[in-house]
C-alpha positions as CSV (number, residue, x, y, z in Angstrom):
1,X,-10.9,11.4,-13.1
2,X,-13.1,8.6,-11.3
3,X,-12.9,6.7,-8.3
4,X,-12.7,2.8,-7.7
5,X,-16.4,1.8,-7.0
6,X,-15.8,-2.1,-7.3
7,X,-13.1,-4.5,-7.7
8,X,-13.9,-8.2,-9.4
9,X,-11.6,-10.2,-8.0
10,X,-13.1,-13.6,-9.2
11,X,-10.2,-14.1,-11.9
12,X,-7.7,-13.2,-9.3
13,X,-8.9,-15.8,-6.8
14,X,-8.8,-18.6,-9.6
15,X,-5.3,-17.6,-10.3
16,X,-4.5,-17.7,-6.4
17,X,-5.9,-21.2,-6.4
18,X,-3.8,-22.3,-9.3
19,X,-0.6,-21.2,-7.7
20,X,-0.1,-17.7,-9.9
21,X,0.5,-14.5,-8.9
22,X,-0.6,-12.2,-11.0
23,X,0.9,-8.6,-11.9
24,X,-1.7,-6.2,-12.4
25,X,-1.6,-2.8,-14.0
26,X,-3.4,0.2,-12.9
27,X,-6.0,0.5,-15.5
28,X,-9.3,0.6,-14.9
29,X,-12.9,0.6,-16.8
30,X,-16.2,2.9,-16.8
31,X,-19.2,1.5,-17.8
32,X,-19.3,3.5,-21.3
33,X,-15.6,2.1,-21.9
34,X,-13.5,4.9,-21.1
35,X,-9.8,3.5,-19.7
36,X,-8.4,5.4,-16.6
37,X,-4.8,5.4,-15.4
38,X,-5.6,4.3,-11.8
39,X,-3.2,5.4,-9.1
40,X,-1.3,2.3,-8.7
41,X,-1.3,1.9,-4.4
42,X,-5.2,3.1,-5.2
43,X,-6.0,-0.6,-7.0
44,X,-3.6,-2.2,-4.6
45,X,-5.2,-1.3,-1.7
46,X,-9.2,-1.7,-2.8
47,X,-8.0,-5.6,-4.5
48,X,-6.4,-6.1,-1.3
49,X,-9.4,-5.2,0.6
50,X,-11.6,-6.6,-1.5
51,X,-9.9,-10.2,-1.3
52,X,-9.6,-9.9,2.5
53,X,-5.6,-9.7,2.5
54,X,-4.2,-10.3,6.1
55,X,-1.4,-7.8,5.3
56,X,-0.7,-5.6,2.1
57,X,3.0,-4.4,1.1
58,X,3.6,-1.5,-1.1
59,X,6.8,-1.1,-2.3
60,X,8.5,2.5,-3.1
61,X,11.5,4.4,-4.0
62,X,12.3,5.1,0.0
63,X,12.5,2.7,2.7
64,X,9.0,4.2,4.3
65,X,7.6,7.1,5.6
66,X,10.4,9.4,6.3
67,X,10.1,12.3,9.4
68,X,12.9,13.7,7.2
69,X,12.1,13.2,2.7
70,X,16.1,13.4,2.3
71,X,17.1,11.2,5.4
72,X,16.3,7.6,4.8
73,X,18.1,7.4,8.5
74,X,14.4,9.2,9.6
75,X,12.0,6.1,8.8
76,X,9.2,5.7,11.2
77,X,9.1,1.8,11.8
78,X,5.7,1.9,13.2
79,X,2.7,3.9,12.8
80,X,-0.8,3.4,13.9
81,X,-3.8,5.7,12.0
82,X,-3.9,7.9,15.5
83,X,-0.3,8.8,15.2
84,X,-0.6,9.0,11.9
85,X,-2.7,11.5,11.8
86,X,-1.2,13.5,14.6
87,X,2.8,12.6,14.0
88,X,3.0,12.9,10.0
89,X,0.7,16.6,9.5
90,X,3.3,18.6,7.1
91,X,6.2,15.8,6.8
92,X,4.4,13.5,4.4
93,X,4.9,14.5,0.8
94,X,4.8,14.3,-3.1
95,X,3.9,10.0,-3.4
96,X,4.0,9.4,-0.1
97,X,0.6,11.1,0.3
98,X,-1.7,8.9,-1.5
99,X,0.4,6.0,0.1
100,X,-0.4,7.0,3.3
101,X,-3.7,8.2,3.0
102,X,-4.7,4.8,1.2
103,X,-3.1,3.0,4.0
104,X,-5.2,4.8,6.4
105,X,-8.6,4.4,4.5
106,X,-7.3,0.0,4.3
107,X,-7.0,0.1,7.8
108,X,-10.6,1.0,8.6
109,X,-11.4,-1.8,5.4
110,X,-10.1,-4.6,7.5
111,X,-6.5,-5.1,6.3
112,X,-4.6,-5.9,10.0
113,X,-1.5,-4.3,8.5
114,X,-0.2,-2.6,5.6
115,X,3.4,-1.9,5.1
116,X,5.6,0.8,3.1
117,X,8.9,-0.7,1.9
118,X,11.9,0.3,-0.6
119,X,13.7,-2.1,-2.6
120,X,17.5,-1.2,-1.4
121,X,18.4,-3.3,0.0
122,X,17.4,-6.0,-2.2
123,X,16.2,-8.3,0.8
124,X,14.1,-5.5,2.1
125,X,11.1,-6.6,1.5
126,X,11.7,-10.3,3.0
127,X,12.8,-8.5,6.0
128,X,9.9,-6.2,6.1
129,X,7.7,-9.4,6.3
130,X,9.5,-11.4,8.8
131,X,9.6,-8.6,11.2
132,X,7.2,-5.4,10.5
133,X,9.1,-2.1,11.0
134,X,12.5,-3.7,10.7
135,X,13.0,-2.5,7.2
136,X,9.7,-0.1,5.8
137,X,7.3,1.7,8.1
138,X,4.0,-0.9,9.1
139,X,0.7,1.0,9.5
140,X,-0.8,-1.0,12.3
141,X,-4.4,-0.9,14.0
């Protein structure tokens, strides 16, 4: 088990300048040459705070954090780290939880926003952007 200690993002900000986006695995490296399996909104949220992203979007299997896991109808549209912390004690679980957390930690890293989404429906995410909260749950400062 390890932690992320650094992110070089050089290669991803020569990509960015030639127009690509790039889909990263969450693999990472020690020094002696040991491969981890990275918790994938773990790398997400230290490149995105390492490249100094505006806003981060992490897509999921529910449409955001839920006050209810089995009623999509319960998604919190907005949530800032105070009520967070105070509102979602006991209802987040399973995935959600590094999600969250990680979201939190961003926050404090300098992303301005960060924001839960599902997939369904398909224009979800495009929604999500346009208007945070409409469609996933936007962690806010």
């Amino acid at each position: 088990m390890g932690d992320v200690t650094d992110v070089n993002v050089t290669l991803l900000e020569k990509l960015a300048a030639a127009g690509v986006v790039p889909v990263m695995g969450s693999l990472a490296g020690s020094p002696d040459g040991r491969v981890f399996n990275v918790n994938a909104d773990t790398v997400a949220t230290r490149v995105a705070a390492r490249l100094s992203a505006a806003r981060l979007f992490l897509v999921s299997n529910v449409p955001g954090v839920l006050r209810d896991k089995n009623d999509p109808k319960t998604r919190i549209a907005t949530l800032t780290p105070e009520q967070a912390r105070a509102d979602c004690v006991g209802v987040i679980q399973g995935g959600m939880i590094p999600k969250v957390e990680e979201s939190l930690a961003m926050l404090d890293e300098g992303i301005d926003a960060i924001h839960i989404v599902g997939l369904d429906p398909p224009d979800s995410l495009l929604r999500e952007a346009r208007e945070p909260g409409s469609a996933g749950t936007a962690f806010v400062k």
